[in-house]
C-alpha positions as a LaTeX table, in Angstrom:
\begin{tabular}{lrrr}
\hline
Residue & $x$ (\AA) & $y$ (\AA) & $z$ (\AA) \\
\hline
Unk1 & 8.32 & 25.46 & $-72.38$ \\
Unk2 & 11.38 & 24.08 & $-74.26$ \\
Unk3 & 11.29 & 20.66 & $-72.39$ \\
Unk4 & 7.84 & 20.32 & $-72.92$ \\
Unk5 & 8.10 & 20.80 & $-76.55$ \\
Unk6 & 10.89 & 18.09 & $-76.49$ \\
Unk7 & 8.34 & 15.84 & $-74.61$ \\
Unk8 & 5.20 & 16.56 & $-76.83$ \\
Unk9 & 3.24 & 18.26 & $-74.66$ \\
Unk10 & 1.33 & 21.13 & $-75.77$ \\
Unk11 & 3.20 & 24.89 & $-75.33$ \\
Unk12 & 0.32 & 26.97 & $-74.93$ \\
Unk13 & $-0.59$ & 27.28 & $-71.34$ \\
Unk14 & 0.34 & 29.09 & $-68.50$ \\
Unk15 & 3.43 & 28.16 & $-66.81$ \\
Unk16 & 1.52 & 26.90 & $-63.64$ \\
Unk17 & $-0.36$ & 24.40 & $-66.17$ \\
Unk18 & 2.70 & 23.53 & $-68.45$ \\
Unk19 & 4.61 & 22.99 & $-65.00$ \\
Unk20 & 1.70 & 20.96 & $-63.93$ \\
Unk21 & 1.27 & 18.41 & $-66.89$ \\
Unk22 & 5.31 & 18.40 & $-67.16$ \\
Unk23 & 5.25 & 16.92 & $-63.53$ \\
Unk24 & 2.92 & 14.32 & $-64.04$ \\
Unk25 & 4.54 & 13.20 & $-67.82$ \\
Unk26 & 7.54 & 12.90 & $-65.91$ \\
Unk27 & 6.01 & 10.78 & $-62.66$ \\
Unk28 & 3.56 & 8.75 & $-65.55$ \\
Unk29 & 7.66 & 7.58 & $-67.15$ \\
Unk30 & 9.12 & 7.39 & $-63.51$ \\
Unk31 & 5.96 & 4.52 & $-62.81$ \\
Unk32 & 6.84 & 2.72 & $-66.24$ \\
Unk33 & 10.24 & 2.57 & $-65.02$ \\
Unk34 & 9.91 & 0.99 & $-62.13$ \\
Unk35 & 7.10 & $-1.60$ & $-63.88$ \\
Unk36 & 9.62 & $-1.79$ & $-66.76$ \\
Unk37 & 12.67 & $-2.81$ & $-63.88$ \\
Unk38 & 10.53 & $-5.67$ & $-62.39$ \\
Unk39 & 9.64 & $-6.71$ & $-65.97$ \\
Unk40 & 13.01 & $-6.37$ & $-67.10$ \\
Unk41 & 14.42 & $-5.40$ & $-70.53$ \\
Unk42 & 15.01 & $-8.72$ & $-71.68$ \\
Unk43 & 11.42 & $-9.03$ & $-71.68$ \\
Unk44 & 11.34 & $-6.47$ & $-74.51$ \\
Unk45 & 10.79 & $-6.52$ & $-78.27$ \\
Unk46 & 13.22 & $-4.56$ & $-80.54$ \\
Unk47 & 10.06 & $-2.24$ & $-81.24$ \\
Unk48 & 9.43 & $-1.77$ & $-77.47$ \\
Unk49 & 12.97 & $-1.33$ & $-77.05$ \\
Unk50 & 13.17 & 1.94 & $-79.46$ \\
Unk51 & 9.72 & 3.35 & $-78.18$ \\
Unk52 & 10.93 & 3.55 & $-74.31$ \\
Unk53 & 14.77 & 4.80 & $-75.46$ \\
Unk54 & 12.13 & 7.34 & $-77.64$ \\
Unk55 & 9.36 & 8.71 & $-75.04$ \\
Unk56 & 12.79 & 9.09 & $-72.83$ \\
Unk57 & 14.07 & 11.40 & $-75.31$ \\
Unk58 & 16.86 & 9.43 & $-76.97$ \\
Unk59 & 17.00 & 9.40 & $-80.51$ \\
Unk60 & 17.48 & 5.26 & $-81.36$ \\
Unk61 & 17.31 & 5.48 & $-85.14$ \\
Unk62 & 21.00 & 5.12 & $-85.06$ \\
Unk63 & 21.98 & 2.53 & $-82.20$ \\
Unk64 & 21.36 & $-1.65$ & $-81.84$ \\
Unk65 & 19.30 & $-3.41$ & $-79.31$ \\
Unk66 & 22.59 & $-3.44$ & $-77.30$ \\
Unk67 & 23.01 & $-0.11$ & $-77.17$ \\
Unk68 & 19.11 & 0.78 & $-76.38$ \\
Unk69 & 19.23 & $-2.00$ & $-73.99$ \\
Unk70 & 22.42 & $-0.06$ & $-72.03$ \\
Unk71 & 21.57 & 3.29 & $-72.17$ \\
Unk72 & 17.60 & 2.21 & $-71.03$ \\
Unk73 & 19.61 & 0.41 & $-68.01$ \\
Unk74 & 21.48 & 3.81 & $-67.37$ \\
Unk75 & 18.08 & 5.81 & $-67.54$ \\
Unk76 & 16.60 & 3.07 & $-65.30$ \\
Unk77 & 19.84 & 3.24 & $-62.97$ \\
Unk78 & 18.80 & 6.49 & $-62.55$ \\
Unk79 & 15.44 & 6.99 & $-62.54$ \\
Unk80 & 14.27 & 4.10 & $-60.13$ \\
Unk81 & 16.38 & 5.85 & $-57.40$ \\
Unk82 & 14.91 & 9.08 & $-57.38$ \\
Unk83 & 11.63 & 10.41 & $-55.27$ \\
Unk84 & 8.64 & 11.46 & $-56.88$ \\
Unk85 & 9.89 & 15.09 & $-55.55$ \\
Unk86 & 12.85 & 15.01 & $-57.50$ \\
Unk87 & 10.58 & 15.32 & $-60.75$ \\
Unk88 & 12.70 & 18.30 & $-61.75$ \\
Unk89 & 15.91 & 16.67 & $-61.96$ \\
Unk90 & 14.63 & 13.50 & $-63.78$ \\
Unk91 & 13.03 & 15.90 & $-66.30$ \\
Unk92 & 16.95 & 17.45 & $-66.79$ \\
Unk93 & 18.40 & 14.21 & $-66.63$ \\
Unk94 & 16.58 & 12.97 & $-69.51$ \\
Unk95 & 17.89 & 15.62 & $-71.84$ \\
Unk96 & 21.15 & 15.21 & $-70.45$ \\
Unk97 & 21.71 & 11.59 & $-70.96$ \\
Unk98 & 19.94 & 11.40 & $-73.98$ \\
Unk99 & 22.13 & 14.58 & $-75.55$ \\
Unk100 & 25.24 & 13.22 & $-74.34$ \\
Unk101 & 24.98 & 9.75 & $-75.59$ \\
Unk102 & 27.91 & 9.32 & $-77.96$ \\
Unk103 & 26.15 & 6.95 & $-80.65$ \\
Unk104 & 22.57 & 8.77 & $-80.63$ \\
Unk105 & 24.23 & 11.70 & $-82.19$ \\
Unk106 & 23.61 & 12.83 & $-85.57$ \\
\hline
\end{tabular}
């Protein structure tokens, strides 16, 4: 429930459904990833920049292009080498990395 209030998603389901749409939030950012890789970041606008370091969970209100632009190539790092069946540990990983980044704090 807690990561899916992080994420936006609603809170008042059962836990098979709020497991469900969780799951496919997290696959629906693992496919703009990989889009987003072949693309690549340099391709991106300051605003597009801040919107992907924000539906990733990382606060950017704080941090340069530079620093969006290195922590997005840590998420990607991360989340283009993981399997659609490790949708679980992306979902963790995204709090972790985006909690533990040093300049995103408040």
């Amino acid at each position: 429930k807690a990561l899916s209030q992080v994420l936006f998603l609603t809170t008042h389901l059962p836990a098979f459904f709020l497991r469900h749409r969780l799951r496919s939030h997290v696959l629906e950012i693992r496919h703009l990833d990989r889009a987003m890789l072949r693309l690549g970041l340099a391709q991106l606008s300051e605003e597009e920049l801040r919107a992907a370091c924000y539906l990733r969970g990382l606060n950017s209100t704080r941090l340069g292009m530079s620093e969006c632009r290195a922590w997005l190539e840590q998420w990607l790092g991360l989340s283009c080498k993981l399997q659609a069946s490790e949708a679980s540990l992306l979902a963790n990983s995204m709090v972790l990395l985006s909690l533990n980044y040093p300049r995103a704090k408040a």
